[in-house]
N, C-alpha and C positions, 0 to 999 in steps of 0.2 A: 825598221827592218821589215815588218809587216804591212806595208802601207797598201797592198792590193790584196783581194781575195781570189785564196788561196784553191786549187780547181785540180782533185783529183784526178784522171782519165783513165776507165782501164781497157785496155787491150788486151788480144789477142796473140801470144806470141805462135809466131809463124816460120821461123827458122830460127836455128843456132847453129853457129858455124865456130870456129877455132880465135877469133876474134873477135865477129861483133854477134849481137841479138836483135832479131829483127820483131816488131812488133805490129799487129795491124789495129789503125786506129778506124771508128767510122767508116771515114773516106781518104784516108792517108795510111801509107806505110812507113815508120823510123827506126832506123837501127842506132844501137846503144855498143858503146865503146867496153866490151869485157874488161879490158888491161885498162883503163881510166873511170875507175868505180859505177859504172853503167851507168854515163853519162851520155847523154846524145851525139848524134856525130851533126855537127851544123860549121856552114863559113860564118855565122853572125847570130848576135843575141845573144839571149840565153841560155844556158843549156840543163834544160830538167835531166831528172837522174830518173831510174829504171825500179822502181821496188816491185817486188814480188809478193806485197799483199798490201791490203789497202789502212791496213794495221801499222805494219812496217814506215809505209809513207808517214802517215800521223805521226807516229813515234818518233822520228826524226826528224819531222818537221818541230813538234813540240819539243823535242831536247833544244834545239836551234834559237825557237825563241826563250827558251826559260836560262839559256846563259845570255842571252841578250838582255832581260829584262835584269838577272844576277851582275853583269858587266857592267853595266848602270850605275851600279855603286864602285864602283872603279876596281877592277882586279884584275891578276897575269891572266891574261886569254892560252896562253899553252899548258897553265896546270889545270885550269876550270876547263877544258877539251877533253880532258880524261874524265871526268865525272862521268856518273851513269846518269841515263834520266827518273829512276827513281830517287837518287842522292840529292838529283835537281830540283825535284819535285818538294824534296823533304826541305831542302836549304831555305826557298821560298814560303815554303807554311812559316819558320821558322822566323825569315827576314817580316814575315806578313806582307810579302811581294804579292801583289792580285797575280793571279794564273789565268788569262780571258783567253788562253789558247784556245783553237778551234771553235772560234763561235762566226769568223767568217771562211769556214768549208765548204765547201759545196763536191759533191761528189757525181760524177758523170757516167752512167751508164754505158755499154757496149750499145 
C-alpha cells in the first residue's frame, strides 16, 4: 500500500471561495474540491487531499496504514474504518504488528 515515499507539500492558501480552496504551491497553483473531502480538482491521476496541518496529514496517513497492516490478518474493512488511530495504534502493540510508519516522509518546505 505504501510502496512509494510518501512527500508532504505545504502551501500557501490563497483563496477560498463557496466551493473550492485554492492553494499556492512553489510554482504552481491547485484548487481542492470543499464538497469531496478536499480533494484535488484533476482530469487524471491521483488525487491528494488538502490537510490543514502537517500533523493532521501524518495522522491520516498513519491510521491508513496501521489498518492495512491490521487487514493483513484478514478482517471486515467497514467495522475496522471506524477505529480511531489511537485504538489502531493500541490493536497493533497488542497483535505485536511492527508500526514502521513514517520512516519514509519527507516533508517539503514552502
Amino acid at each position: 500500500m505504501y510502496n512509494r515515499k510518501r512527500v508532504i507539500k505545504e502551501g500557501k492558501v490563497t483563496k477560498v471561495g463557496r466551493k473550492y480552496v485554492y492553494v499556492k504551491f512553489s510554482y504552481f497553483e491547485s484548487k481542492f474540491d470543499i464538497q469531496n473531502d478536499y480533494k484535488e480538482v484533476r482530469d487524471y491521476g491521483t488525487f491528494p487531499k488538502l490537510y490543514f496541518s502537517i500533523e493532521e496529514a501524518r495522522n491520516d496517513y498513519e491510521r491508513e496504514y496501521l489498518l492495512g497492516r491490521i487487514c493483513s490478518f484478514s478482517c471486515s474493512m467497514p467495522i475496522v474504518k471506524s477505529i480511531s488511530l489511537d485504538d489502531l495504534r493500541t490493536a497493533c502493540n497488542c497483535l505485536k504488528i511492527e508500526n514502521n510508519f513514517g520512516e519514509d516522509w519527507e516533508t517539503v518546505q514552502k
